[in-house]
N, C-alpha and C positions, 0 to 999 in steps of 0.2 A: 031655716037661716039661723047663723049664729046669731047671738046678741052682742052686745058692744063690750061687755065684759069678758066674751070668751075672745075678739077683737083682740081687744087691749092686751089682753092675758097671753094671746100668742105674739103677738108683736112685742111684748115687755122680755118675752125669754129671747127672740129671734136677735133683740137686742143686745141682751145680756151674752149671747152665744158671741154677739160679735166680739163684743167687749173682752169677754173673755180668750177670744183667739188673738184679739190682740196685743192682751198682755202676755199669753203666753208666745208670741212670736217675738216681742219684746227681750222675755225672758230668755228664748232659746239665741237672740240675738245676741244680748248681752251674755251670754255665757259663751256663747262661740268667741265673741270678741274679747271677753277678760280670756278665754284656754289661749287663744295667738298670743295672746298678750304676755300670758305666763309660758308661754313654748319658747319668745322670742329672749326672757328673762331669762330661762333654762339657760340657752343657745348661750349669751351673753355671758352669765354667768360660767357655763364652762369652757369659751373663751378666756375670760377671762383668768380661771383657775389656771386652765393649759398656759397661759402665756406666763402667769407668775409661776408656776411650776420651772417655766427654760427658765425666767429670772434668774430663782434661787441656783439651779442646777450652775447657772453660768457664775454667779455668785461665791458659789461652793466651791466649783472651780479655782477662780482666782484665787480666794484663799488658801487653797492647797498650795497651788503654786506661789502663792507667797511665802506661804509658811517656808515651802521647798528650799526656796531662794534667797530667805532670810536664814533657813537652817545651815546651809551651803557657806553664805558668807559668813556667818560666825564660828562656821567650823574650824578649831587647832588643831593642829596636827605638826608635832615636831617630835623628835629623837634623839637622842645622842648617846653613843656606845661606845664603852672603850674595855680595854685589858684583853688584848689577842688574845685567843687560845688558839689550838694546834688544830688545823683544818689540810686537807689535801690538793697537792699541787701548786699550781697557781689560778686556783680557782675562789671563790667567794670567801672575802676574809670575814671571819665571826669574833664574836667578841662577848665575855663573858659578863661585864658588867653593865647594868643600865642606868643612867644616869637621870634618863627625861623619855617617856613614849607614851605622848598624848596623842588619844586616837587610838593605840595599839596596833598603828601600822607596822611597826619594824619588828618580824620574827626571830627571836633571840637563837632559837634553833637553828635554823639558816642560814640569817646571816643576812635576807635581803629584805627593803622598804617595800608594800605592795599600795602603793597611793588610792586611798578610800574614794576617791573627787578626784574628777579633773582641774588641772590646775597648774599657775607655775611654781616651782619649788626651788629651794637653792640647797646644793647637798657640799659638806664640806668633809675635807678628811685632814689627820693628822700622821704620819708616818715615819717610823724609827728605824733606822738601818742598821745592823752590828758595824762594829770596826774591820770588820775579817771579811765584808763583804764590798765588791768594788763597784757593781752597780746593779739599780733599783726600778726596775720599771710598776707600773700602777697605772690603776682605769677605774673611772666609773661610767657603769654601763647601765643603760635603760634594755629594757629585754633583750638582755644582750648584746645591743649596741652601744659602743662607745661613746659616749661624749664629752671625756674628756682625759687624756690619757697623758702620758710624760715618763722621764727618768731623771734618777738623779744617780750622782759619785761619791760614795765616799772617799776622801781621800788616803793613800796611800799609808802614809805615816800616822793617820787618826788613831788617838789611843780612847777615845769615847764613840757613843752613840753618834750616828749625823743625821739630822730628821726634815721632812720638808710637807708643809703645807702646799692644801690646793682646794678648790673652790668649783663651782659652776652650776647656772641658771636653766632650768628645761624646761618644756612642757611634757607634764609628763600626764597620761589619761586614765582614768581610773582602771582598774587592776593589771596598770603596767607595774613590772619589779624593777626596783635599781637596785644594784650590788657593788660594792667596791672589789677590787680585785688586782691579780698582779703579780702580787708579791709572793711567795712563800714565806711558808711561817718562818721555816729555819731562815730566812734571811735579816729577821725584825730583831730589834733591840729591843726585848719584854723585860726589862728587870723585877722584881719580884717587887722592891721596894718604892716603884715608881710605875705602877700601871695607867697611868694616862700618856706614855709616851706613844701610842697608837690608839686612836681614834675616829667614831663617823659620824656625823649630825646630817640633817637635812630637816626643812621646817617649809612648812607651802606659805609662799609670798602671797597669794591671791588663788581664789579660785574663779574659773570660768562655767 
């Protein structure tokens, strides 16, 4: 038979054995529950990343398009041309000097506006007809189509130049062209000493 101290001595470790399974089921408890715990912090946190990511992304966005829309509305853009030179037919009147081409819409080579923006625009013309000549027709055209056209007479006995303004409001869409036209050169009063008797402006009222 055992004695009381071999007793004791196995019951003191059967104890200890417990004890110890306990803490370690404790331990393996407590670690499983802080890992959910930090899976669930993971999870959260990159929710949460994803979700401020579209934020910023939608963020970013709108400032573009702000920028876009503030760029747009502060955009100038005006023109103004004059001193015919000698072009063919009755096609696109050109003009040699520049007086105003903010934006650098208006191709001096050419002859025609190419609108940077859509938008609406007001285009004007000024037009000089010799004495020798009895009548004057003129157009300003958006790609080609009119918008706004007319004639005028000099009269018979005129011993000067006879000149007539004209005016008009478009919409006109980005890299639409407008052109004055109409006339031939040989028809104009170009005096050497007076080169603004023929002229073109246009300037955008607003953009859309």
């Amino acid at each position: 038979m055992r004695n009381m101290t071999e007793v004791e001595s196995t019951s003191g470790l059967d104890n200890l054995k417990v004890v110890t399974d306990e803490i370690n089921k404790k331990c393996e408890d407590g670690l499983s529950d802080l890992s959910k715990r930090l899976e669930r912090k993971t999870n959260d946190l990159r929710s949460s990343s994803t979700e401020l990511s579209k934020r910023l992304a939608a963020s970013e966005k709108q400032m573009k398009e702000l920028d876009q829309a503030t760029e747009k509305q502060t955009q100038t853009v005006a023109f103004n041309v004059m001193d015919a030179v000698n072009y063919t037919g009755f096609g696109v009147m050109k003009f040699s000097k520049t007086i105003l081409n903010k934006g650098g819409a208006y191709n001096i080579d050419t002859g025609i506006f190419t609108a940077p923006i859509d938008g609406i625009y007001q285009f004007n013309a000024h037009i000089c007809g010799d004495e020798a000549i009895d009548e004057i027709d003129y157009y300003i055209a958006v790609n080609s189509l009119s918008i706004v056209s007319g004639e005028f007479t000099v009269p018979a006995k005129a011993s000067d130049a006879k000149c007539a303004s004209f005016s008009v409001v478009a919409l006109v869409r980005k890299g639409e062209n407008v052109q004055l036209g109409g006339v031939p050169f040989s028809y104009l009063d170009e005096n050497n000493n007076s080169n603004d008797l023929c002229s073109f402006s246009g300037v955008l009222i607003h953009s859309i």
